[in-house]
C-alpha positions in Angstrom: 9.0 11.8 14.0 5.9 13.1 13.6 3.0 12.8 11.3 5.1 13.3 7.8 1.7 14.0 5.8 -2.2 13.7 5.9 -4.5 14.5 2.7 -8.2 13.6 1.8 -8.1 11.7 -0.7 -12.0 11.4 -1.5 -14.5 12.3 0.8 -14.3 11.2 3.9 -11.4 9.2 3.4 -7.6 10.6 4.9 -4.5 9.2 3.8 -1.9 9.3 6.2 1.7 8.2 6.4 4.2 8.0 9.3 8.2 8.4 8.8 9.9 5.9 11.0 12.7 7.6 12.6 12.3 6.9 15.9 13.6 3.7 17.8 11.5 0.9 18.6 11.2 1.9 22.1 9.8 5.7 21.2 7.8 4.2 18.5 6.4 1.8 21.0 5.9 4.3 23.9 2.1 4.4 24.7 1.1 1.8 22.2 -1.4 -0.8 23.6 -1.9 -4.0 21.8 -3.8 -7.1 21.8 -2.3 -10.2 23.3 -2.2 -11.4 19.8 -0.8 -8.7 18.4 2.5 -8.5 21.0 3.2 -11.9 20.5 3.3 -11.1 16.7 5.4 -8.6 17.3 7.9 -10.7 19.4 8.1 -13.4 16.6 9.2 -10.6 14.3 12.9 -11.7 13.1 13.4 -8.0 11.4 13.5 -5.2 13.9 12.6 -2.7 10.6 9.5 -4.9 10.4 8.2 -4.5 14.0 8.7 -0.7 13.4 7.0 -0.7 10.3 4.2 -2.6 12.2 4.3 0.1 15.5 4.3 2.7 12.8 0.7 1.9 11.8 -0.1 1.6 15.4 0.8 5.0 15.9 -1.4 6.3 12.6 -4.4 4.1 14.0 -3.8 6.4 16.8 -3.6 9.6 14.7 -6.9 9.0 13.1 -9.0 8.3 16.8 -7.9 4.4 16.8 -6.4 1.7 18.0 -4.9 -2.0 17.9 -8.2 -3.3 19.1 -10.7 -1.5 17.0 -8.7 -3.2 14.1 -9.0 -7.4 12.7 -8.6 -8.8 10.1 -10.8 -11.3 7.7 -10.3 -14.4 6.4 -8.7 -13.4 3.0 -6.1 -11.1 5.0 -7.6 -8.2 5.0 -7.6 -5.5 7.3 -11.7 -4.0 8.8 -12.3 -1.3 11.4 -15.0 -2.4 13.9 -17.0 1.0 12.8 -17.3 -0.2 9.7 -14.8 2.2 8.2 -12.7 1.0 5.4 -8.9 0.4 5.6 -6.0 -0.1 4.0 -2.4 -0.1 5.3 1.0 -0.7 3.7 4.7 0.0 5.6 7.9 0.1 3.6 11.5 0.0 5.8 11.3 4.0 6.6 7.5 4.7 5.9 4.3 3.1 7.2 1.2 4.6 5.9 -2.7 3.7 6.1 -5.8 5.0 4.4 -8.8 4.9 6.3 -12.4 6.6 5.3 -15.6 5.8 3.4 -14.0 4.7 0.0 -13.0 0.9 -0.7 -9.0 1.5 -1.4 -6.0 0.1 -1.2 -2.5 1.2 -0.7 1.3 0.0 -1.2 4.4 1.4 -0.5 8.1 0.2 -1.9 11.6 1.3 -1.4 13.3 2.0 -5.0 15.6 -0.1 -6.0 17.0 -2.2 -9.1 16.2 -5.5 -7.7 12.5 -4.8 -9.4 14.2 -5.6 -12.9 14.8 -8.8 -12.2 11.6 -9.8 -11.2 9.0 -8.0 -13.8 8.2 -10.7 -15.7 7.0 -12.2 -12.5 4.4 -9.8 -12.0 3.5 -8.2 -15.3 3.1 -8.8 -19.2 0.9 -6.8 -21.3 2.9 -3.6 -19.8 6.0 -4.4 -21.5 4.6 -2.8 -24.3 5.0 0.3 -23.3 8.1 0.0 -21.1 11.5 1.1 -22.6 13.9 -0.8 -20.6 16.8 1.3 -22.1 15.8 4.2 -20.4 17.5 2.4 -17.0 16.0 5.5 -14.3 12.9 5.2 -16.3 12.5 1.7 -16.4 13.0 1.2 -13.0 10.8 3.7 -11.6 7.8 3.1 -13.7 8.5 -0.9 -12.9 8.1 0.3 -9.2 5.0 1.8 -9.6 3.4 -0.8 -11.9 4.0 -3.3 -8.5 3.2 -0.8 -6.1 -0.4 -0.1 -8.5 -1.7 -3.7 -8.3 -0.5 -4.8 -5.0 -2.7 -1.6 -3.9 -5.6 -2.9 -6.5 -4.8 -6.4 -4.6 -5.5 -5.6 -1.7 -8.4 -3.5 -2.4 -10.3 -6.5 -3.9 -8.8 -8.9 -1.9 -9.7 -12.3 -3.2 -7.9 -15.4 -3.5 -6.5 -16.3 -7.1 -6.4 -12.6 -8.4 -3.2 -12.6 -10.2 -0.7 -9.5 -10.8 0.4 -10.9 -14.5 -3.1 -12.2 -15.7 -5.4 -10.4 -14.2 -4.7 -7.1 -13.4 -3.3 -4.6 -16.0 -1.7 -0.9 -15.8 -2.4 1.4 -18.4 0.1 3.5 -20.1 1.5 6.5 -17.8 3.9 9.2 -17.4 5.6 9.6 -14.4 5.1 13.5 -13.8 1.4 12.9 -13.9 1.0 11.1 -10.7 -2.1 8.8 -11.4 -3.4 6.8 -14.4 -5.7 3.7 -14.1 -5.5 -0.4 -13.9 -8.4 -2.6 -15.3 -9.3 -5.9 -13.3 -10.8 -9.0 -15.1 -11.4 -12.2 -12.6 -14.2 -14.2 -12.1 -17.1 -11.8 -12.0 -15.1 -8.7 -11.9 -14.4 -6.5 -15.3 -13.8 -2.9 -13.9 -11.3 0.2 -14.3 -9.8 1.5 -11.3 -8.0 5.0 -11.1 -4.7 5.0 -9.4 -2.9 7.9 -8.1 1.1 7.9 -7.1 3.7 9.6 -5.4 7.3 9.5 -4.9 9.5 10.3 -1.8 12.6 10.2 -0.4 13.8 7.1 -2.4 10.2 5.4 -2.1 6.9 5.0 -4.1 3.9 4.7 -3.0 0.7 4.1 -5.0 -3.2 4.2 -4.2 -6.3 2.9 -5.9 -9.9 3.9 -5.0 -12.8 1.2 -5.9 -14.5 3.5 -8.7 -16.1 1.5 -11.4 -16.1 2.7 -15.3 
């Protein structure tokens, strides 16, 4: 499939997200990678996971890209050789990157219950505010808490940054699509706005590095 949606999310910065419906050949199809890169691929166990990776192949190509004008540092995360930020998330049927001028990061999940079991895992001070016997509710604000600081994650990308300790979502409602997560580690004390979407059985969540 096609391009299922670009936006500008700040200026000079594109959001764009790829529907995976296509088979690992098609998605494959006029797709060079680095030597590293294809024996990455081939070590894949999952065939969703190599389409999730081909899928952000295909968006580095969207955007005037490609495999080789991306690497990676050594805390994991992703650089453009122009110097252009980048972010990039894929989620079974979705893959999705942002790319642009703004620091960001961006996370995608599938919706499912299994995120109930794990929340004390990966939050605290939000239970405050959670009613867990809303069940729908529950789950999809628990989805979009993880989605939130795995996108803050990977926007400040440092080693040691917990989800639980040190990265906290504010209270939210669901119909208004963003809201904003504070970050204390090490020298960092900031407030990052956060804005969310939900589709076709997914969530996906983005932060932009905006201090307050």
């Amino acid at each position: 499939m096609p391009l299922y949606k670009s936006i500008t999310i700040a200026p000079g910065t594109q959001l764009l997200i790829w529907q995976i419906t296509e088979s690992l050949e098609e998605l494959s199809e006029g797709v060079a990678l680095k030597d590293v890169c294809i024996s990455r691929v081939k070590n894949m166990k999952s065939e969703q996971h190599r389409k999730g990776f081909m899928g952000v192949r295909k968006l580095l190509q969207t955007a005037g890209y490609s495999d080789f004008d991306l690497y990676y540092d050594v805390n994991g995360k992703p650089h453009l050789k122009d110097g252009k930020n980048i972010s990039i998330t894929h989620s079974f049927a979705f893959s999705a990157i942002i790319i642009g001028e703004a620091v960001t990061g961006i996370d995608m999940e599938i919706q499912r219950e299994k995120v109930i079991t794990i929340a004390e895992k990966f939050l605290e001070p939000e239970f405050a505010y959670l009613n867990p016997t809303h069940l729908e509710e529950y789950m999809r604000k628990l989805i979009i808490i993880w989605c939130v600081k795995e996108a803050v994650y990977k926007m400040i990308s440092r080693n040691g940054l917990s989800f639980k300790q040190n990265i906290t979502v504010h209270p939210f409602e669901i119909a208004d699509g963003k809201g904003s997560a504070s970050v204390k580690f090490e020298d960092i004390n900031n407030i990052y706005p956060f804005v969310f979407e939900e589709m076709e059985g997914f969530t996906m969540a983005y932060s932009l590095e905006k201090h307050s």
